[in-house]
N, C-alpha and C positions, 0 to 999 in steps of 0.2 A: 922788495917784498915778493916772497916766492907763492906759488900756487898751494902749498901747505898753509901755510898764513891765510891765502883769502879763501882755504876752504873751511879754515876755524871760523871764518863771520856766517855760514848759514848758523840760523838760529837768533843771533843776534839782533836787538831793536834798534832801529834807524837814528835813536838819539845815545846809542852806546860810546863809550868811547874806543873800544874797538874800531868801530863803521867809520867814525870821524876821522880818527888817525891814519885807518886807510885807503879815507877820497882825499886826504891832506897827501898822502904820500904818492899818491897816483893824479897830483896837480891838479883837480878838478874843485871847482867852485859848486857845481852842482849838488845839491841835497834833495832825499825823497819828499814829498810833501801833500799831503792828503790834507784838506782841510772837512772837517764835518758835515761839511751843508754839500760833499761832492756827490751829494746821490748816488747812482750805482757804482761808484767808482771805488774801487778794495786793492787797484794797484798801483803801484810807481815802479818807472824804472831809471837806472843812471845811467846810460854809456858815457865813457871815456875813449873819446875813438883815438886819442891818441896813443895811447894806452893796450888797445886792443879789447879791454874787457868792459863787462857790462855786470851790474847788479840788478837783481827783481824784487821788489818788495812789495808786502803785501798787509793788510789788516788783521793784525793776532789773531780778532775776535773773529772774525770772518775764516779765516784759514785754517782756525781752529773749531768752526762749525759750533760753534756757540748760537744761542738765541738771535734772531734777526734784526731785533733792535737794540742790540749794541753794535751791527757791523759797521758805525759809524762813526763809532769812539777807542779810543785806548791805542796802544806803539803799532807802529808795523814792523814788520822781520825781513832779515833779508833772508828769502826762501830760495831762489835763482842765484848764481854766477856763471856770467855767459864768457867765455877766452875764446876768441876770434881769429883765424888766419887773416894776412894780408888781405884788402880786398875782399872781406866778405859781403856776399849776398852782391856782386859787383859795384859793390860802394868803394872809391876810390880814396876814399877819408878815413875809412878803417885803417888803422895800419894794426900789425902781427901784434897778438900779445908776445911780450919776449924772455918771461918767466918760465918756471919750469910748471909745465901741464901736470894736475893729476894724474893718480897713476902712472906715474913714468911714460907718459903717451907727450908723441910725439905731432908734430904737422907734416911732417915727412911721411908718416905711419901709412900705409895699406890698407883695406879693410882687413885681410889676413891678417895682418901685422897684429893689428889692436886686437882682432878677436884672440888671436892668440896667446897675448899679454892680460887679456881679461878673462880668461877660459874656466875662470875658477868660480864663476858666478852666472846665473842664469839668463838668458840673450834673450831680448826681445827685439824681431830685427822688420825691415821693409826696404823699399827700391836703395833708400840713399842715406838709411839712420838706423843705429843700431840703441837699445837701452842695457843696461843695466842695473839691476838691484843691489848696490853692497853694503855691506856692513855698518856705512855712515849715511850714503846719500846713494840717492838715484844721478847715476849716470849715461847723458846723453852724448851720442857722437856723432856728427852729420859728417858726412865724404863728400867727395867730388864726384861730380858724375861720373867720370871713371872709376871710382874706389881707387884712386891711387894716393889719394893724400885726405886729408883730414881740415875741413873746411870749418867746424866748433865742435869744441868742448862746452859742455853745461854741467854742473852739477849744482842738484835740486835737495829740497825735502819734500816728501809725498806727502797731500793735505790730508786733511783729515775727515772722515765718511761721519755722517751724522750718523749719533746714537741710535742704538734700537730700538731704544722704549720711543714710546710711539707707531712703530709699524705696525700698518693693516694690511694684509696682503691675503688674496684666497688660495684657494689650493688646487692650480690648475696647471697639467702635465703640457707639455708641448705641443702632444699630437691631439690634444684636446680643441686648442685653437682652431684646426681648420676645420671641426664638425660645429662650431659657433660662428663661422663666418655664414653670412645670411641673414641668420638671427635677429629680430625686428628690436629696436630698440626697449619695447618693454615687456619680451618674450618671459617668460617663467623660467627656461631652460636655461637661458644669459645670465637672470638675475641673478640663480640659484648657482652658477657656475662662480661667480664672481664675486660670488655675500665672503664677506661681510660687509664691500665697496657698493654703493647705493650711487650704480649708475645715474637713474632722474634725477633727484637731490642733488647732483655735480652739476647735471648739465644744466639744471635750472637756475646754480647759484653761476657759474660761469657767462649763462647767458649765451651757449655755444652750441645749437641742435644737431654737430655733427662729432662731437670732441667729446671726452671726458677724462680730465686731466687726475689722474692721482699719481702725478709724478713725485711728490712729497710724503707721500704715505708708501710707498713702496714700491717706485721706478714705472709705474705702469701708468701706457694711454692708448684708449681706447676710441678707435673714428670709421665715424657710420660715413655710409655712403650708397647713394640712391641703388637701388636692385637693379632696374636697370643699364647701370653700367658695369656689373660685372656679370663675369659669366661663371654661375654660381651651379650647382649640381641641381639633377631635373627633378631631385623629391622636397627641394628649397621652394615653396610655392611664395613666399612672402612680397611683398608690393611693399613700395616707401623707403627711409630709410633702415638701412641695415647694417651689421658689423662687416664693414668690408676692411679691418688690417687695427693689429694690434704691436704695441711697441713696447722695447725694454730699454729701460737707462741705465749707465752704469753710476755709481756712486757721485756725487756733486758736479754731474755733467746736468745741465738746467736746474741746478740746486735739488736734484733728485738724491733719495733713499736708493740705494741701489735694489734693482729686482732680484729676490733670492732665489726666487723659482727654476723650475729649468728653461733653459732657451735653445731655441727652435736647431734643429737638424745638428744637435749635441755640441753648439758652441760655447764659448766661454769667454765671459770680459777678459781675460788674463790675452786670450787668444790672439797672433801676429799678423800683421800684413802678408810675409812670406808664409805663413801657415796656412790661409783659405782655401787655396786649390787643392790642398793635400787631404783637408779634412771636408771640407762639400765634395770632392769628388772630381772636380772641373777648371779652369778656370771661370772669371765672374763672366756674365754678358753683357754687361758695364761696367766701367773701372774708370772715376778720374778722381787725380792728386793732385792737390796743389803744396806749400811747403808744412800747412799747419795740418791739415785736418785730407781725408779721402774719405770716399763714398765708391762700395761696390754692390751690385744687382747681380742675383741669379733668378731667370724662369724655369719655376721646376710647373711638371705638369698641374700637380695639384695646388701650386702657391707659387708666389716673388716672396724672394728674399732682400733686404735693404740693409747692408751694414753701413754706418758712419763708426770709421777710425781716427786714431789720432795719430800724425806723421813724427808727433814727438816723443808717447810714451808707446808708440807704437804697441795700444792694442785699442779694443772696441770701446767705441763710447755709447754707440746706441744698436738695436736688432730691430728690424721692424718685420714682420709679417702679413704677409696681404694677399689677401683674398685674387684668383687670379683674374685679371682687367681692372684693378686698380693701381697697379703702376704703371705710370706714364712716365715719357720719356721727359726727364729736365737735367737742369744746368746747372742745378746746386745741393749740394748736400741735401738728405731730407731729413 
């Protein structure tokens, strides 16, 4: 079965007979299986290590951003297919997928090499993983540390962003944020920045006197933090707590609405790993990755900036904005 074949099963549901006929032909016993009662659980996956390749499946109703109480019923899809070089991820169990790769890509391939066979479609790239958008599916491609070979092939389908109706979101520019940083939690100037979203009301229903979560209504969160620990400008008189840092999500990253507004020092969810230094100006003043997800910091005079990316669709999952003396140094994404 060639890699044309197992790129016709994205889409397909896990009791197809497609799906069946091709973990019968790739010798594997193994089937995806969700049962109801698995609470937050919307994924399955199959490897065939001997095989090289892997499938990802997932919950229709869930993938397809339906209402929240059916993410626990109805097929799952195979969304993922992962092709594997020998030895991947230094698992010595892996062995090579030995079909023909998508797109004519090879494990021998360069990073040159592939880009250059993919050139016809728009790059989203970082240290060790390049994506693509084509025509059918999202494709991903991890290297070797050195870029000299081609360590997986993935190709996916991109989930689906909740509908609009619904959205509450205010209407507040970027550079508005840092003349609201200070701002006492139930200032005039805040509420009225922020209406139609009824900071009190959140934080009272959450139970959280430093949070205010409207990540479901339109990507936004908003966290107070004592005046005292930041170092706030001298006509900022306010005592207690205050907005010290405000954050955007991009689309069903914590099951958020994506924020539509602008975000801060003109980036963009689309925006790459390899792109930040070129459009902040710098590189970050903190930078760590690990294979799924990265987090970089910049201190500008008048703010920290806080990206969390993704190392697979290599672009933003989350912006955070913060007041300056509220980022502290830590050890995991924020």
């Amino acid at each position: 079965m060639s890699a044309l074949d197992l790129s016709g099963l994205l889409g397909k549901t896990a009791d197809s007979s497609e799906i069946e006929q091709a973990l019968e032909f790739l010798g594997t016993l193994r089937r995806p299986d969700l049962e109801e009662d698995d609470g937050d659980r919307w994924h399955d996956w199959v490897l065939v290590k001997r095989r090289g390749v892997e499938f990802g499946f997932v919950r229709q109703s869930y993938f397809e951003a339906r209402l929240q109480y059916d993410w626990t019923r109805g097929p799952l899809l195979c969304y993922q297919i992962y092709f594997y070089a020998a030895g991947f991820n230094n698992r010595e169990d892996i062995h090579g997928y030995a079909g023909v790769l998508p797109f004519d890509l090879d494990f021998t391939d360069s990073r040159d090499v592939t880009r250059s066979k993919l050139h016809q479609w728009k790059r989203w790239g970082s240290d060790h993983t390049d994506r693509w958008d084509t025509d059918t599916c999202k494709l991903h491609v991890r290297y070797a540390p050195t870029g000299s070979s081609i360590e997986c092939v993935t190709i996916a389908l991109p989930i689906y962003e909740w509908p609009e109706e619904g959205r509450i979101e205010p209407n507040v520019a970027a550079a508005q944020w840092l003349a609201l940083f200070g701002e006492q939690l139930g200032s005039e100037r805040l509420r009225s920045a922020v209406a139609p979203l009824d900071i009190i009301s959140r934080i009272d229903e959450c139970e959280q006197d430093r949070e205010a979560d409207f990540v479901r209504e339109c990507g936004l969160e908003l966290h107070f933090e004592d005046a005292d620990e930041l170092r706030l400008s001298p006509e900022k008189k306010a005592k207690g707590l205050v907005l010290g840092a405000v954050k955007f999500f991009r689309a069903r990253d914590r099951e958020a609405r994506q924020w539509s507004g602008e975000l801060p020092y003109g980036l963009s969810f689309d925006d790459a790993p390899d792109s930040f230094a070129l459009k902040l100006g710098r590189p970050a003043d903190v930078r760590k990755d690990d294979r799924v997800t990265g987090f970089a910091v910049w201190n500008f005079k008048e703010a920290s900036l806080h990206v969390l990316y993704s190392n697979f669709d290599n672009h933003l999952l989350r912006v955070t904005l913060m007041a300056p003396g509220y980022w502290s140094e830590i050890e995991k994404p924020y």
